[in-house]
VEXRO-758828 format. One record per residue: residue in three letters; y, z, x of N, C-alpha, C, O in turn. Coordinates in pm, whole numbers, plus 50000, padded with zeros to 5 digits. Example, Ala and Ser with C-alpha at 12.3 -4.5 7.8 and 13.67 -1.06 7.14 Angstrom:
BEGIN
ALA494315078051319495505078051230496705078051320496685084651424;SER497755070851285498945071451367500035078751290501145080451341;
***
This chain:
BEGIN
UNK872112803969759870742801369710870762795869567869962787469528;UNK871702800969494872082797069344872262786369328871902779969230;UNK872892782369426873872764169431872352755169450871762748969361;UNK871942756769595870892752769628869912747569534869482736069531;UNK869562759169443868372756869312869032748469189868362742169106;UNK870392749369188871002739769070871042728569152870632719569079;UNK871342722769281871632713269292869952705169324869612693469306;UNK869132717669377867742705769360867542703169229867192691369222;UNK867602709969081866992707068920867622694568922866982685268871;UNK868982691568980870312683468955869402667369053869122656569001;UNK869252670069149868292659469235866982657669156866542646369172;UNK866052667369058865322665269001865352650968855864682642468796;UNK866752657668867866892647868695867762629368763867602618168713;UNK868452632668865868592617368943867252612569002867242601069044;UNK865902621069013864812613169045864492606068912864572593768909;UNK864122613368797863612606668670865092596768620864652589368532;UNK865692595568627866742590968621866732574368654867092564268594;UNK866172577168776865822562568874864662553768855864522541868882;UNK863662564068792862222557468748862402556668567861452551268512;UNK863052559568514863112556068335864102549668307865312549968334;UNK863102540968222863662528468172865072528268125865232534768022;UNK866342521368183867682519268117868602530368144869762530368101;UNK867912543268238868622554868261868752551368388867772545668436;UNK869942553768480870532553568612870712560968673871862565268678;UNK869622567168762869762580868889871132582368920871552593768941;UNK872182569268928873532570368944874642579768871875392588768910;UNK874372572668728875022577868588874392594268576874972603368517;UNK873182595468642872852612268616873742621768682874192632268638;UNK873952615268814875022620468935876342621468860876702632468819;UNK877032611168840877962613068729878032620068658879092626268656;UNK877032623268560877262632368426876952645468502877542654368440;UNK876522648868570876372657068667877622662768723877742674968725;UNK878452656068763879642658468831879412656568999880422656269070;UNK878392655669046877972653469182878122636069278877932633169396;UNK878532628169161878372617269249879262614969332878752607569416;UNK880672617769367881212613169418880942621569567881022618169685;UNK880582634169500880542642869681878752635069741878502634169862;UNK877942631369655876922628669706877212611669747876362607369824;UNK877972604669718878202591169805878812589669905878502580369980;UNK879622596269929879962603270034879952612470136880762613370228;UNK879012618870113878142623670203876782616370256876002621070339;UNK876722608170214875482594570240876312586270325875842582470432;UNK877372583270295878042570770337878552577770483878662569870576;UNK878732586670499879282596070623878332610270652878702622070654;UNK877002604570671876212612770711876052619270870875692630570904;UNK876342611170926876422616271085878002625171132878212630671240;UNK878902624371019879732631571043879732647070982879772649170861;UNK879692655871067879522669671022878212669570943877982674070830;UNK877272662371040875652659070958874962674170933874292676270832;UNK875142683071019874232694170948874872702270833874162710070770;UNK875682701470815876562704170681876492696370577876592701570466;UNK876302681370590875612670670509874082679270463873742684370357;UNK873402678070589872022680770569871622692270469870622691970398;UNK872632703370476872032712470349872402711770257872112718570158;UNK873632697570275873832696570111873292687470034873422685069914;UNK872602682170125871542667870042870172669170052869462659770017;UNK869592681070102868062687470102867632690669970866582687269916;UNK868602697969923867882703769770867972688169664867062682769602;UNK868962685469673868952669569575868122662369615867352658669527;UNK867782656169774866762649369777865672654169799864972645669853;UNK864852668769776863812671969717863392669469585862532661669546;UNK864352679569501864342674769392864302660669340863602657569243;UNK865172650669417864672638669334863312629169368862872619269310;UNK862822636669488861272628469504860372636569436859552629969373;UNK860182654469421860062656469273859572654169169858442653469121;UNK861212652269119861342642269013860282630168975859522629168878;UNK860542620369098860192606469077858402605969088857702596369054;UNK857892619769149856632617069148856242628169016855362625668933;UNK856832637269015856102639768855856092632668749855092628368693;UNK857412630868712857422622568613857022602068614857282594368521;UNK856572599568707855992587068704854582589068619854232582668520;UNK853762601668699852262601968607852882605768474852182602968376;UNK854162612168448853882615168280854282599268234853592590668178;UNK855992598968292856052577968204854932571568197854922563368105;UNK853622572168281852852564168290852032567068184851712556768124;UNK851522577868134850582576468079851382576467906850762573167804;UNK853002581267908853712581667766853812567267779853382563967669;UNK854052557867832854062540567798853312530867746853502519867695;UNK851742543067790850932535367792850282541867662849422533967620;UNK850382555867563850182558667431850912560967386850582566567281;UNK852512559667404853472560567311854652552967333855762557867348;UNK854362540667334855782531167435856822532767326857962536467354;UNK856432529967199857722526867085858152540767106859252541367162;UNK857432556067069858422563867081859252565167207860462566567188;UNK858862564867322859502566967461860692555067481861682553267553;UNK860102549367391861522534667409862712538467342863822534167371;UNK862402548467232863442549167095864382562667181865582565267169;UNK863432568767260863912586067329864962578467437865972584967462;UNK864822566767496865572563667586866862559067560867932561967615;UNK866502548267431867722544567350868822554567307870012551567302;UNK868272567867273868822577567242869562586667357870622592867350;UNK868552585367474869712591467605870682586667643871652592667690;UNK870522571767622871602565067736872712565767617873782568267671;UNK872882564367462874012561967357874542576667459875432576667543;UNK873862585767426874172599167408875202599667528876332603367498;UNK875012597267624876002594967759877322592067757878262598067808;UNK877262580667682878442569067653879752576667618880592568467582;UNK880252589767616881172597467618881342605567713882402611867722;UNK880462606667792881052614267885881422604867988882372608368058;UNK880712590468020880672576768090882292576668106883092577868199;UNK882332574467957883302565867876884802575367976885472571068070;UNK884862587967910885662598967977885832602568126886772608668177;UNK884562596868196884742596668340885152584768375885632584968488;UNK885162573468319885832558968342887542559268376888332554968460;UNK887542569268226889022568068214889602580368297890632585468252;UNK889192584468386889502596768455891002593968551891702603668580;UNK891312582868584892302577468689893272572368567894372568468606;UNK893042571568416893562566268352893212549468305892502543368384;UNK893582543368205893372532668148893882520868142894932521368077;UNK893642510268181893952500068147893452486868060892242484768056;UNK894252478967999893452467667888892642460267994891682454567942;UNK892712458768106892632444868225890672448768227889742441168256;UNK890672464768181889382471568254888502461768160887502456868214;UNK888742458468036887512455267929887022441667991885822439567979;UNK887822431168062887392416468113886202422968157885232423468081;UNK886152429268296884522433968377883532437168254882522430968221;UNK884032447668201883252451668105882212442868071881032442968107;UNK883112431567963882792417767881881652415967935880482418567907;UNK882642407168078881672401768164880022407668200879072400168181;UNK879832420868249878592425768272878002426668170877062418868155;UNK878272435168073877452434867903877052418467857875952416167808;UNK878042407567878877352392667862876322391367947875232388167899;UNK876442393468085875502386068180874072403168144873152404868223;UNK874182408268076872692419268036872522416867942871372419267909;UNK873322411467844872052402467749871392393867759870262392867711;UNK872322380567867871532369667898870412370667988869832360568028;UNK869942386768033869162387368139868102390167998867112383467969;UNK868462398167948867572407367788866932389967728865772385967741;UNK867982383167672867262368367620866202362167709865202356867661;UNK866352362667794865392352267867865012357767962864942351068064;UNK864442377967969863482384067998862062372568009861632369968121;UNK861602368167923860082366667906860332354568029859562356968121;UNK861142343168054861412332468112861072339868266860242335868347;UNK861942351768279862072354468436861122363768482861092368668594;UNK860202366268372858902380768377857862363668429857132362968527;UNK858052355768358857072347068345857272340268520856282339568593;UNK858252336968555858842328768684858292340468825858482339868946;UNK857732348168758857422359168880856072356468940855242354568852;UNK855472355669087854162350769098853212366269057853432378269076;UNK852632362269025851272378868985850632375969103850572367569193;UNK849892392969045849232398269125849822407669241850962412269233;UNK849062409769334849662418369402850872413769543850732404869628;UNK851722421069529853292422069574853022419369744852242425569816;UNK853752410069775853922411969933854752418269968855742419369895;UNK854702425670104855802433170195856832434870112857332443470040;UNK857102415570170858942413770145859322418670011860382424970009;UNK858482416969860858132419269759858572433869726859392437169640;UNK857732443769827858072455469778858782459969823859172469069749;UNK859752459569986860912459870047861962457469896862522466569836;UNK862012443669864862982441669715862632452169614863672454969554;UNK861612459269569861812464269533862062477569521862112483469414;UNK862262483469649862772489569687864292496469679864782506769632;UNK864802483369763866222480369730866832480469591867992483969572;UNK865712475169459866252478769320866892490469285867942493869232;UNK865392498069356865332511769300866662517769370867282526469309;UNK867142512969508868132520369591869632517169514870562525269510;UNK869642502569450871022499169355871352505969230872462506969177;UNK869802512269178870182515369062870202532469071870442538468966;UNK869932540469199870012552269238871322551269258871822559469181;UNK872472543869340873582544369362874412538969299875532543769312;UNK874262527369209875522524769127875512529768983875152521368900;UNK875892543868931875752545368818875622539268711876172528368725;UNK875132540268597875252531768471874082517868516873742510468424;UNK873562515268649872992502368653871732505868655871552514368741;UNK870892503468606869052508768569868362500568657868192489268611;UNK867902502468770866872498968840865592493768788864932484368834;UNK865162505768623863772505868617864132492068516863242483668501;UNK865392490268452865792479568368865112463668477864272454868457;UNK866052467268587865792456268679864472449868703864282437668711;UNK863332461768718862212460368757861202455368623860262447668642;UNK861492459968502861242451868392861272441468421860272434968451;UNK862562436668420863082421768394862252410868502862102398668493;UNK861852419368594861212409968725859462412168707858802406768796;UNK858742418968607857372425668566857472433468668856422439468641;UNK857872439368775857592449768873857592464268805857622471668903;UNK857582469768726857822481468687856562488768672856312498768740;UNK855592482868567854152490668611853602492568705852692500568724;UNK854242483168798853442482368941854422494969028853802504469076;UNK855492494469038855842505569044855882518169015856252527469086;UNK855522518268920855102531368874853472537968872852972549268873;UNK853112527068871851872529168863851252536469065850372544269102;UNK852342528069138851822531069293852292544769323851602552969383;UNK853672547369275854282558069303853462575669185853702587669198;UNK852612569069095851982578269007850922583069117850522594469138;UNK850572570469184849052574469220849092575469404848152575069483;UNK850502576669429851002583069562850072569069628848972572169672;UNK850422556069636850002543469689850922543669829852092539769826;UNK850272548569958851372547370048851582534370118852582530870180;UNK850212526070093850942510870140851752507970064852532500270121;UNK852002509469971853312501369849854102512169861855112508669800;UNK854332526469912855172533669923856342534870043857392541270043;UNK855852527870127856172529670316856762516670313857702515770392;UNK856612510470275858002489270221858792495270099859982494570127;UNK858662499370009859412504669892860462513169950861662513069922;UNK859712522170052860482532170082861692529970194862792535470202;UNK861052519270282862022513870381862982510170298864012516970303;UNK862952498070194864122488170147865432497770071866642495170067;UNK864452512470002865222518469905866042526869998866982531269931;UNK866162532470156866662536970254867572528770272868502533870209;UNK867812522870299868472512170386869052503070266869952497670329;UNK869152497570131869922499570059870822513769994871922513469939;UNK870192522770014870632538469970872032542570073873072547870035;UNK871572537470242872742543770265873962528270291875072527170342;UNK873432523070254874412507070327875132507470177876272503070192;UNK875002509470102876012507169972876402521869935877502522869880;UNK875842530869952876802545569934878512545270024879512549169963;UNK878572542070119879602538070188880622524770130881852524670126;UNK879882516170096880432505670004881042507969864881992503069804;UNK880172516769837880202522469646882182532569663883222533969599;UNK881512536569796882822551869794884202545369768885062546969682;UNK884042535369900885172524969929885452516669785886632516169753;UNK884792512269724885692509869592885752515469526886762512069465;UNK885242525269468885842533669393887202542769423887852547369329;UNK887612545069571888532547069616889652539869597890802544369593;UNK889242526069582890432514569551890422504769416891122494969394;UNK889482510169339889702502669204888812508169139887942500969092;UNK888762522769117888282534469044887732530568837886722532268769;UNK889282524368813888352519268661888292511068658887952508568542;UNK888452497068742887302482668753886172488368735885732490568622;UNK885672490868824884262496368886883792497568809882832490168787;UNK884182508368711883432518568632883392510368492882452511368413;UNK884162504768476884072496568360883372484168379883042478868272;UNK883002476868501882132466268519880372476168494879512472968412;UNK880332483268554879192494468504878922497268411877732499668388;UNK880002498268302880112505568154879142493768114877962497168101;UNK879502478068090878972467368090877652465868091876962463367992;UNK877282467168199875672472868223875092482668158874012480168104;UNK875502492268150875082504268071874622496767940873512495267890;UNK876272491267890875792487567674874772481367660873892482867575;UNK874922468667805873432461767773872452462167808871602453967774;UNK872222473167895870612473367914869842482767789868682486867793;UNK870572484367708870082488967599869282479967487869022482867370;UNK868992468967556869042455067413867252453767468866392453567380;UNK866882452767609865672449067659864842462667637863642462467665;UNK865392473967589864392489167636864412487667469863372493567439;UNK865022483067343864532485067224863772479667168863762467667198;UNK862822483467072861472477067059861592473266917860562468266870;UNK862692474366829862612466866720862762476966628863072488366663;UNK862612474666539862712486066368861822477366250861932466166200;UNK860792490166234859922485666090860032496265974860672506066012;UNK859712496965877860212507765791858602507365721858072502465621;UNK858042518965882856992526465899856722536865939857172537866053;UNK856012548665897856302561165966856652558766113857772562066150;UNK855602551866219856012552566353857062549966395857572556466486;UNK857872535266313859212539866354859802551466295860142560966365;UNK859922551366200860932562966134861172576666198862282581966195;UNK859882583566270859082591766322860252589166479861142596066529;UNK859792579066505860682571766652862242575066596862762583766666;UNK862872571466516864012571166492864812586766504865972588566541;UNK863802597166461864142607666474864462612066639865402617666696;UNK863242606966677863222610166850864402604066871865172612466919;UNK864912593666859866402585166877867322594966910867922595667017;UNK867472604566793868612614966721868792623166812869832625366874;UNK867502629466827866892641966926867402638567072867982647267136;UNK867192626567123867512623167205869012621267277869562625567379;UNK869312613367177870882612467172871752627267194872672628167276;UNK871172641367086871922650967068871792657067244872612662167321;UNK870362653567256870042664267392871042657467499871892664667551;UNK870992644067532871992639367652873572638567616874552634767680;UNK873412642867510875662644267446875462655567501876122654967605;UNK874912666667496875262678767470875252684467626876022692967670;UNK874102677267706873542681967804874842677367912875172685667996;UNK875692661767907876872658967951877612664667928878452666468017;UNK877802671467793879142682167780879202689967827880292694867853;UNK878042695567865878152707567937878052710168106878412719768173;UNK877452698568140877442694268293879362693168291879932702268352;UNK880232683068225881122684568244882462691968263883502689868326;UNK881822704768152882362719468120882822727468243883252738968230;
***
């Protein structure tokens, strides 16, 4: 029963995880210590499925949960406090970056790992630069099917590949208020296409995810690391030397200390 209630809080924090900005339902699993038994148990669910089933009930309670409480709070903190909630995020994801960093190198190290790296951290700034270009290239208004099926599937890439932010993704495409906003206000036409695409990406790449990490354990993780540094560049909102930032800057700190500390001890 003990396990049970830690592992739903644990599914609670991979729900908010998946819906806040630049944080990765994946990377929570990780710092968690749970991802590898939970991709694998996705990816090989019909085998010894009712033994699966009670071990992925409390996590995936907890993370729908998760994703529906905290959507009405992101929603309404974005919408009267975006600079601080931007600066709190900046501050979770640094805060990570050691225990990331330490689970990367878990199989041990190589120089070859930093090329991926490079590579992903270049191609998340060039997404961060010319945000406004690809927010702008998006048609408005309201989302078709196929529309929210994709975004679906975001949400299902950035639930399963650690370190990769979904809600980053959904920025970058303007889908994110709209997402959040449907899932705040329990929208089940935009929930029942969301929900199909994020299924059906959820278990078709948990099986995929296992399999390489099985066979190129710090590629992987270091093409991820990549992603991680840079989705940090589109969630920051700038620096003025005004109380609100300054005020923000603290939340930074606060932030940072709570997700170092909170990984150290998940890892403990």
């Amino acid at each position: 029963m003990k396990g049970a209630l830690l592992d739903f809080f644990k599914g609670m924090a991979i729900g908010i995880g998946a819906i806040a900005p630049g944080v990765s339902g994946g990377a929570i699993a990780v710092i968690f210590g749970i991802y590898e038994n939970l991709t694998r148990a996705i990816g090989n669910i019909f085998k010894d499925f009712k033994k699966k089933l009670v071990y992925l009930t409390p996590i995936g309670l907890g993370a729908v949960l998760g994703v529906i409480i905290f959507s009405n709070i992101f929603n309404y903190l974005f919408d009267n406090y975006n600079i601080q909630v931007r600066y709190l995020f900046v501050g979770l994801i640094i805060g990570t970056f050691p225990s990331l960093f330490k689970t990367a190198n878990r199989k041990g190290f190589k120089f070859i790992y930093i090329i991926p790296l490079l590579i992903t951290f270049t191609i998340s700034i060039i997404f961060a630069i010319y945000e406004d270009t690809l927010i702008n290239s998006m048609p408005h208004g309201d989302p078709s099917i196929i529309q929210l099926i994709i975004y679906g599937i975001i949400v299902g890439i950035g639930t399963v590949i650690p370190g990769l932010s979904s809600s980053v993704m959904l920025i970058y495409i303007n889908a994110y208020d709209y997402v959040l906003k449907a899932t705040a206000s329990l929208d089940i036409s935009a929930l029942i296409p969301m929900g199909i695409g994020f299924v059906l990406c959820f278990f078709l790449l948990s099986k995929m995810i296992a399999f390489l990490f099985d066979r190129s354990y710090g590629l992987m993780y270091y093409t991820i690391l990549g992603f991680v540094l840079g989705s940090i560049l589109p969630i920051f909102p700038g620096f003025d030397l005004s109380i609100k930032y300054l005020i923000s800057g603290i939340i930074l700190i606060a932030g940072f200390l709570f997700s170092y500390n909170l990984s150290k001890f998940s890892r403990d």
